[in-house]
C-alpha positions in Angstrom: 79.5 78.8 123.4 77.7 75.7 124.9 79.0 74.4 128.1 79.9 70.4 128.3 79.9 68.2 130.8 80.9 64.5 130.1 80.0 61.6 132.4 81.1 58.0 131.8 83.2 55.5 133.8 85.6 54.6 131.0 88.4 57.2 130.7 89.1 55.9 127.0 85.5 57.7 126.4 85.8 60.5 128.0 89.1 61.6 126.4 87.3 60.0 122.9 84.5 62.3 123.7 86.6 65.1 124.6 88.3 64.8 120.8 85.8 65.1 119.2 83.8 67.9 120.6 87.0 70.3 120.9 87.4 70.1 117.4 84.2 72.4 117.1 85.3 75.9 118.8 80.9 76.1 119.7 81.4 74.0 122.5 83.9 74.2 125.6 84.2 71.4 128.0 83.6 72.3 131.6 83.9 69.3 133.8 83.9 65.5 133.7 82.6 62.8 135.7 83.1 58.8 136.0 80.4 58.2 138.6 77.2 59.8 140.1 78.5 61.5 143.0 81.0 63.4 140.9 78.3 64.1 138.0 75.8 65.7 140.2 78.8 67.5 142.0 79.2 69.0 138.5 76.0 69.5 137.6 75.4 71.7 140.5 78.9 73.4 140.6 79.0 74.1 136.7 75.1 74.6 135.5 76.5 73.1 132.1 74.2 73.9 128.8 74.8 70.1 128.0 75.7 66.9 129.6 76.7 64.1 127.3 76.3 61.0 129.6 76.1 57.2 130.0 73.3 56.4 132.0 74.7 52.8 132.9 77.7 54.4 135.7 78.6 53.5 139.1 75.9 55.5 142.0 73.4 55.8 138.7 70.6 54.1 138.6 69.8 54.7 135.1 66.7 56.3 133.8 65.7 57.2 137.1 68.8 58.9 137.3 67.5 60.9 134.3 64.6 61.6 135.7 66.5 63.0 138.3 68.5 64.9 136.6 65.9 66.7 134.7 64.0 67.5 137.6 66.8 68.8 139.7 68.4 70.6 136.6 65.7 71.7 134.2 67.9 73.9 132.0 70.7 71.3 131.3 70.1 69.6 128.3 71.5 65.7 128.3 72.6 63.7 125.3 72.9 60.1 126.3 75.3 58.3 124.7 75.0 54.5 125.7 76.1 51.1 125.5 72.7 50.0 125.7 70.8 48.9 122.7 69.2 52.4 121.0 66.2 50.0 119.6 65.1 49.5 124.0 66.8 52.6 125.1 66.2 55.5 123.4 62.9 56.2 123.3 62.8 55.4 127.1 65.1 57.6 127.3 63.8 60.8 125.3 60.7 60.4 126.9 62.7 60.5 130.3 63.4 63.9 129.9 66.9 63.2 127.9 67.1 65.3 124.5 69.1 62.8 121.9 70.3 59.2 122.5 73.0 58.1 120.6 74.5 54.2 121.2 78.3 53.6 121.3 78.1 52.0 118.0 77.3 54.9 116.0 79.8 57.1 113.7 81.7 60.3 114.7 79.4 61.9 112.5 76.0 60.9 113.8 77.5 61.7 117.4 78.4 65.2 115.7 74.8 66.1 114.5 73.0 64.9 117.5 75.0 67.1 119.3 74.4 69.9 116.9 70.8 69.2 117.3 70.8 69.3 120.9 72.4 72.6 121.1 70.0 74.1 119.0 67.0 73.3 121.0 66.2 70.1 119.4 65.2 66.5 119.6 67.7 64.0 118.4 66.1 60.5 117.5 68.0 58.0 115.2 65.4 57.8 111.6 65.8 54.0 111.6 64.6 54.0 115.0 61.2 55.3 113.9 61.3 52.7 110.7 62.1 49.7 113.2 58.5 50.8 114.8 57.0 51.0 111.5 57.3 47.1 111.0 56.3 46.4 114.4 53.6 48.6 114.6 52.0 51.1 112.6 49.8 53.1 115.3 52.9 53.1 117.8 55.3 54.2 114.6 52.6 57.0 113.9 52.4 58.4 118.0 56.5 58.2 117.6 56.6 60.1 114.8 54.2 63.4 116.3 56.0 62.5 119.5 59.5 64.0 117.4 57.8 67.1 116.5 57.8 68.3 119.8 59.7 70.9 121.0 62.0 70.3 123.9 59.9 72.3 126.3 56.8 70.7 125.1 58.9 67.4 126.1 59.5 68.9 129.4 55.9 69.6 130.4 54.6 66.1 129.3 57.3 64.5 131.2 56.1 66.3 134.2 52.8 65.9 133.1 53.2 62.2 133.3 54.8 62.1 136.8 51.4 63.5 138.0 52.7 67.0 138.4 50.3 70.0 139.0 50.1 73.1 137.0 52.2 74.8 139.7 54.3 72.3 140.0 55.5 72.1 136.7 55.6 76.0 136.5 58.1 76.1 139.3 60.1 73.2 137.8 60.6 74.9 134.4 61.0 78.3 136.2 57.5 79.9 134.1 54.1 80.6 135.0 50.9 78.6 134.9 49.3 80.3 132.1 52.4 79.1 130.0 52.0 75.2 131.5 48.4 75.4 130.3 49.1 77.1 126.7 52.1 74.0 126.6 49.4 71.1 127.3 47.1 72.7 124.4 49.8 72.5 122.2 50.4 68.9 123.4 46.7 68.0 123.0 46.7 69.1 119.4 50.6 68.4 118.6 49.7 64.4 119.8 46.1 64.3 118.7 44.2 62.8 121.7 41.2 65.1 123.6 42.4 65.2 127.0 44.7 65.0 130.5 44.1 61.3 130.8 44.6 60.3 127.0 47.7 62.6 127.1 49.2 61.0 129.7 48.6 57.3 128.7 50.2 58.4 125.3 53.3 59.8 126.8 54.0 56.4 128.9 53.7 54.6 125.5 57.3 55.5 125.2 58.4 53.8 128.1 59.9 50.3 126.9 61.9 47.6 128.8 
């Protein structure tokens, strides 16, 4: 059973969120939180699996606070689920270190299979996210869609990778050892198709929008 915790600064979506997530007897709610002091009070009290969060709160600074989050708490797996347009957001987000984005405006059921995605081990990114790209921009579309393929450890290490972290570094962070980092950033070499550290890098940081 995956452990939740739910932040957001609106009670109406907390208890909304609660609903909906009790109905499924795979997850159990474990704490909730309507600003940052309280989430990180959670997130270091309760080691959830999962934190379903919007990253627009009171003591948040948005994606930094993602950032944060990820670095300080490697193993919890986040789920934003925003207010903020998905089209400026999401990708930011993923790319942050967050493993779905879902906006405000989306069904029950989308909410559902993100979330079912997420606690597999997955990526969740909305499909007409990736088709808005395509008629912007073919080449970004195409890096968006190998981006997608990645796993969410591969994810991990490139966000870490980015932030100009060290082998070590990165294999203290994620808790394995520096012959794993290494076998991770062949994998990204091939899974993104560029030659090297530097190319790798500037690829990852495509992703940052806004």
């Amino acid at each position: 059973m995956k452990r939740i915790v739910i932040a957001d600064h609106h009670p109406v979506t907390r208890k909304g969120i609660a609903c909906m997530v009790k109905k499924n007897d795979n997850y159990t709610i474990v704490g909730k939180a309507n600003n940052g002091d309280e989430l990180f009070k959670n997130l270091t009290e309760l080691q959830p699996d999962i934190l379903i969060m919007e990253i627009d709160m009171p003591q948040i600074n948005g994606i930094n606070a993602l950032r944060n989050i990820k670095t300080e708490f490697p193993e919890t797996r986040v789920l934003i689920y925003s207010t903020h347009p998905e089209e400026i957001y999401a990708l930011r987000s993923i790319k942050s270190g967050a493993a779905g984005y879902v906006p405000k405006t989306a069904s029950t059921k989308v909410f559902l299979k993100a979330l079912k995605q997420i606690a597999k081990g997955g990526i969740f990114l909305n499909e007409e996210l990736t088709s808005t790209f395509t008629s912007r921009n073919v080449g970004e579309a195409s890096a968006i869609s190998r981006y997608k393929k990645l796993s969410s450890r591969e994810i991990e290490v490139l966000n870490l990778l980015s932030s100009g972290k060290r082998n070590k570094d990165i294999a203290n962070a994620l808790n394995i050892n520096e012959k794993t980092v290494s076998t991770y950033k062949t994998r990204l070499l091939k899974k993104l198709k560029v030659d090297n550290l530097a190319d790798l890098i500037h690829q990852s940081r495509m992703f940052q929008f806004g």
